[in-house]
N, C-alpha and C positions, 0 to 999 in steps of 0.2 A: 300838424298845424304849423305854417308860421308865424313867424314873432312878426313886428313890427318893423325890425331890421334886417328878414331874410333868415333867420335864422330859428329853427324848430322848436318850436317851445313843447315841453313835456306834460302833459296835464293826468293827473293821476286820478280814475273812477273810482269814486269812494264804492263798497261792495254794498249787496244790502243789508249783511247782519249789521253792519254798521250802521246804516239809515234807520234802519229797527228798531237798535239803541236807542238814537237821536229821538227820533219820533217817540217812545217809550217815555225817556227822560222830559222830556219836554209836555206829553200830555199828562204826568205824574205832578211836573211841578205848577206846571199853569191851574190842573186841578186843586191842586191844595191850593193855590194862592188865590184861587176865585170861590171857593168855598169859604175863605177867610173873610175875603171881601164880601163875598154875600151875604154872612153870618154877621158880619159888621155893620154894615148898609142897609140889612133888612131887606123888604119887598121889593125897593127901587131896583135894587140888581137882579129880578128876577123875570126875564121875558115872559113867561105868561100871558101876562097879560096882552100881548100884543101876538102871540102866535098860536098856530093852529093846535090844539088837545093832542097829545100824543104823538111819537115819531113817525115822521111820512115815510124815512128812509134811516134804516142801521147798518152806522159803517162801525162794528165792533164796538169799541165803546160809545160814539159819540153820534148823534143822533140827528140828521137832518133838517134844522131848523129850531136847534136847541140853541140853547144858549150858550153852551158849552163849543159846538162848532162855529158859531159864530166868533165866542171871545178867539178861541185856536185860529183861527183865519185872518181873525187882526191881527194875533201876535206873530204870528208866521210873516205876514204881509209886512207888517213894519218894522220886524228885525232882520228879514232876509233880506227885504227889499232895501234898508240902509245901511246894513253892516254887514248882508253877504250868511249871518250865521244868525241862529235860534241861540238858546241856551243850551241845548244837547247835544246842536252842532258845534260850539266851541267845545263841551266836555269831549268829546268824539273826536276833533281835527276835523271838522268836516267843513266845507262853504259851498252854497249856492253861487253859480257861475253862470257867463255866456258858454256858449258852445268853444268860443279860443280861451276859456280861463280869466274872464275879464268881468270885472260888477258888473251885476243886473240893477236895474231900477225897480222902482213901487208898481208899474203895470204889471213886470214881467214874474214880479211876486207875486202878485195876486193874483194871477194865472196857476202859477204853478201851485201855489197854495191852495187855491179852490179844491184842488183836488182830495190833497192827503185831510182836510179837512171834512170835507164832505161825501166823497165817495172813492176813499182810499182802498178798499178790496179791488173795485174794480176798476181804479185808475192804476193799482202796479197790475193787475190779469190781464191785463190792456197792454200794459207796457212787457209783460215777460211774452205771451203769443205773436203779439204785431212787431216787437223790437227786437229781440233776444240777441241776447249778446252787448245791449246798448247801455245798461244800465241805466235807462229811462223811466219813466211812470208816463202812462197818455198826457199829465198835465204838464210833465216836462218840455216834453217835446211841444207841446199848445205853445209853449212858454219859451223855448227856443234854451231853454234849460238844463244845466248838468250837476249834480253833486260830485265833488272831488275833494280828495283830500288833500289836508294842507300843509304846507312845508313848514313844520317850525324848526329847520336849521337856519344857519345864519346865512348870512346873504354872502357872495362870494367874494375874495378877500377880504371877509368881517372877522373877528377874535373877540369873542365875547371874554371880559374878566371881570372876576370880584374886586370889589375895594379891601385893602387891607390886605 
């Protein structure tokens, strides 16, 4: 790819054990923290009421029109789409990107999020048959999306020092 000044920018695909993690860490900590709030808030946090009895569709743990996929698809959407990373993704190094390495906005999140939220089996079987090689998921590429990882070296000619 080029830079914006002719010159090759490097962008690095995060692998998918990595994404794994991410995803793992993140549907571990959202669960706990929405179990807290549920358990504090009582019935009001509890979709039910408003959705259909039982899972339409299982994507591993989380459940097609649960509540559970829904909170994960806001949180995905509102923290990839402003800051590029989840919570798992910064523990991980990892950022949601354009295709040249550059922020995504809130549409381009909620594309790609729809996916790992709601039918993550067969949005990466999607992406490993039809892409291979791409390190894609199908809601990636919907989304014009890449995960890579992230450089926490210092920027060039930077010297990071301690005080003291």
């Amino acid at each position: 790819m080029n830079g914006r000044d002719g010159e090759v920018r490097e962008v690095r695909i995060a692998s998918w054990r990595r994404r794994l993690g991410a995803w793992l860490i993140d549907i571990i900590l959202v669960g706990i923290l929405w179990d807290l709030l549920a358990g504090a808030a009582g019935p009001i946090t509890q979709f039910h009421f408003w959705l259909p009895p039982g899972p339409i569709f299982s994507a591993w743990f989380v459940h097609l029109g649960s509540g559970d996929a829904l909170i994960l698809f806001a949180y995905w959407t509102v923290l990839e789409g402003t800051r590029g990373q989840s919570l798992g993704k910064m523990a991980l190094g990892l950022k949601v990107t354009d295709r040249r390495g550059d922020a995504i906005d809130l549409p381009r999140a909620a594309i790609q999020s729809f996916g790992k939220a709601f039918l993550l089996p067969l949005d990466v079987l999607i992406g490993w048959i039809a892409m291979p090689g791409s390190g894609q998921r199908l809601f990636n590429r919907l989304s014009e999306t890449i995960v890579v990882l992230v450089d926490d070296g210092a920027p060039e000619g930077v010297r990071y020092v301690r005080p003291g």
